[in-house]
C-alpha positions in Angstrom: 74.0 107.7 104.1 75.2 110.0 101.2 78.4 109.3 99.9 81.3 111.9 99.7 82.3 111.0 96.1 80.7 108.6 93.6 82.2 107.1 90.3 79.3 106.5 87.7 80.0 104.6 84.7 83.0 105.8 84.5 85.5 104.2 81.3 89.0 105.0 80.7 91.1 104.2 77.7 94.7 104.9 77.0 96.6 104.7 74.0 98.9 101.5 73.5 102.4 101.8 72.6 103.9 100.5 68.9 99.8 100.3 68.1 100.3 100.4 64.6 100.1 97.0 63.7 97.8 96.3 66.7 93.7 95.8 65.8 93.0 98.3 68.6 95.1 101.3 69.1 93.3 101.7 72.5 92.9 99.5 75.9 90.4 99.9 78.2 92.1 100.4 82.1 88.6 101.0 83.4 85.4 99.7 81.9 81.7 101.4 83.3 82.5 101.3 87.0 80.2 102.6 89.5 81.4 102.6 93.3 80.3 104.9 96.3 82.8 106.1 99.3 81.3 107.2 102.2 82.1 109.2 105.0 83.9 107.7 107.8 84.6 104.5 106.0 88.1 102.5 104.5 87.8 100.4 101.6 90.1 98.4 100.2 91.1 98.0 96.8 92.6 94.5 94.9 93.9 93.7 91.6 96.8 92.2 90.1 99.7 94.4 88.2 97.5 96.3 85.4 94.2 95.8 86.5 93.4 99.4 86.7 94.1 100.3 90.6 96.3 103.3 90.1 93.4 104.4 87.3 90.8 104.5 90.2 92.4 106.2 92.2 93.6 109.1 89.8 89.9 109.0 89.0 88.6 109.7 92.8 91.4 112.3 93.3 90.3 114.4 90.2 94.1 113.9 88.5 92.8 111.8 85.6 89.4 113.0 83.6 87.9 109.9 82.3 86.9 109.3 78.9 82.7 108.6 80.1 81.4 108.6 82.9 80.7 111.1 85.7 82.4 111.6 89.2 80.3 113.2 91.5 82.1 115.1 94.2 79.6 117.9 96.6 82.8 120.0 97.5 85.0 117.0 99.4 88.8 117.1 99.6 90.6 114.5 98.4 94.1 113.8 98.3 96.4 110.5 97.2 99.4 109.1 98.5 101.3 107.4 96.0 104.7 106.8 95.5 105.3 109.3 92.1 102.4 111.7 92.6 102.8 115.2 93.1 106.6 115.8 94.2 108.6 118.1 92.1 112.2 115.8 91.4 114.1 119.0 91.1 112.8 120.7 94.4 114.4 119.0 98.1 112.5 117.3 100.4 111.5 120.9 102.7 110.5 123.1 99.8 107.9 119.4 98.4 106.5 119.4 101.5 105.3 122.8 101.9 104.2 122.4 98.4 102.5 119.4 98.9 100.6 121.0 102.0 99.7 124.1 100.1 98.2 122.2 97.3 96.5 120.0 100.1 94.6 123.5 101.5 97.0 124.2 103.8 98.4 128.1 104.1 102.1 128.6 103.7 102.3 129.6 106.9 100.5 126.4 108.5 102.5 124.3 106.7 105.8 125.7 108.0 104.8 126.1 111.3 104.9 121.6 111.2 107.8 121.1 108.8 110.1 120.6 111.6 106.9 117.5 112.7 107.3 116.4 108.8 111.4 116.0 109.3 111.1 114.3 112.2 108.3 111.6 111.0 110.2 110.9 107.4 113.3 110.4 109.5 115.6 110.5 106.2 118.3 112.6 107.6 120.1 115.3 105.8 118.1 114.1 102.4 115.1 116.2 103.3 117.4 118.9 102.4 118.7 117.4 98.9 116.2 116.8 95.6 113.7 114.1 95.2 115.6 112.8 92.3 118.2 111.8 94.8 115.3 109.6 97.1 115.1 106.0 97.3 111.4 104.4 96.7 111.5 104.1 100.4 112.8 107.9 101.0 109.4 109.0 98.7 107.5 106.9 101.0 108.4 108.1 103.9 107.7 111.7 103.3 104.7 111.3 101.7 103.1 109.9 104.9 104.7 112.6 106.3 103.2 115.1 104.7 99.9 113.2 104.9 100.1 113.5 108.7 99.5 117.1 109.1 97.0 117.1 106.5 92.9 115.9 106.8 91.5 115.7 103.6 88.0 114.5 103.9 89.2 111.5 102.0 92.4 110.1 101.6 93.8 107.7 99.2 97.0 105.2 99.3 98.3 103.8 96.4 100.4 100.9 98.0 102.3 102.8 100.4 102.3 101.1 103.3 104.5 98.0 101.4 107.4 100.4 101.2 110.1 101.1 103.8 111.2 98.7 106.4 109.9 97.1 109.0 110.0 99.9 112.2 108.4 102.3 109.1 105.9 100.1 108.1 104.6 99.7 111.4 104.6 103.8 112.6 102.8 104.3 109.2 99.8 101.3 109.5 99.6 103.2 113.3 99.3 106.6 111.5 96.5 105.3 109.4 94.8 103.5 111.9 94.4 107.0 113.7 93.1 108.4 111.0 90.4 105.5 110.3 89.5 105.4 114.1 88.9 109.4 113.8 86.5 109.3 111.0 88.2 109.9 108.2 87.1 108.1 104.7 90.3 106.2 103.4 90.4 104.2 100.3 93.7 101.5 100.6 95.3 100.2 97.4 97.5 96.9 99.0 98.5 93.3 98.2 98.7 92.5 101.7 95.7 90.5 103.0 96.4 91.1 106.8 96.3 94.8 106.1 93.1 94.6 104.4 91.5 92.6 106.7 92.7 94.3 109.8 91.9 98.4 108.5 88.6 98.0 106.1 85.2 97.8 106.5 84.6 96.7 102.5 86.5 95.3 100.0 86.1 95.3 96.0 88.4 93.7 93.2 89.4 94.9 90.4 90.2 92.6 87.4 89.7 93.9 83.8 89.1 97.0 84.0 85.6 96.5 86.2 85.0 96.6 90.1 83.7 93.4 91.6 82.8 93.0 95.5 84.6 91.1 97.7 82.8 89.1 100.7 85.5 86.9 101.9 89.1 87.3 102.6 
């Protein structure tokens, strides 16, 4: 089976802080990784704090260029769920979301014909009206899956999303991305939580170090 986007040797390298007095000015978040997604299928994604996960997924979505390495990509959507990527803090909750679907291939005009379907999923009230600066973590959470509902990129990402929110949100949005597995969609899942992983992927790698690793059991 071909795979809808492939990362080959890929290395990425940011610039530390204060690096003056440091013997590298650079550290390596990602370190010659190679990894396949394929159509149809979730994989999950571990790592401790740092290890690189939000990297990889910057990577796959086409955000970040990295520094070697090549990303092969034959024309697939791809689009990532994360709690600070691509809302505008000074635009309100209704004006994100037709943003967020127009940047997503959606037509204006599509994407206002459902806003009234993204209000009522977020369920945040009167703050879909007010700025994103004014949203709680949560509040970003909940319309980004929002958004994510009336959209079908041919794979989508989620940067530890489904950990925000409370409990009654937590469960509508592992049900929303259980649809979207069971439909055929490729997903890629950044969590800490075990169960999740377990119960929504059919592979699982590690990352550690900056370099992808397998994992067989749970």
């Amino acid at each position: 089976m071909k795979p809808v986007v492939s990362l080959v040797d890929i290395g990425v390298r940011y610039k530390r802080k204060g690096s003056v007095f440091r013997r590298s000015s650079y550290y390596q978040a990602l370190e010659s990784v190679n990894l396949e997604i394929f159509p149809g299928e979730t994989l999950g994604v571990l790592g401790k704090n740092g290890a690189g996960k939000s990297t990889l997924l910057r990577v796959l979505a086409g955000i970040l260029r990295p520094d070697q390495g090549q990303v092969i990509n034959n024309g697939h959507s791809v689009s990532l769920l994360a709690l600070q990527a691509g809302f505008d803090p000074v635009l309100n909750g209704h004006e994100n979301a037709i943003l967020s679907g127009m940047l997503q291939g959606l037509t204006r005009k599509e994407v206002t014909s459902r806003v009234d379907e993204i209000r009522d999923y977020a369920d945040i009230g009167e703050f879909f009206d007010e700025p994103i600066r004014t949203y709680s973590t949560g509040m970003r959470a909940r319309l980004g899956f929002a958004i994510a509902t009336i959209t079908r990129p041919d794979v989508l990402l989620i940067d530890e999303v489904l950990g925000v929110g409370d409990q009654e949100f937590r469960e509508k949005s592992e049900q929303t991305l259980t649809a979207k597995i069971q439909s055929g969609q490729s997903v890629v899942l950044v969590t800490h939580s075990l169960a999740q992983t377990r119960h929504l992927c059919d592979r699982v790698v590690r990352l550690e170090g900056g370099s992808v690793y397998p994992v067989h059991d749970l």
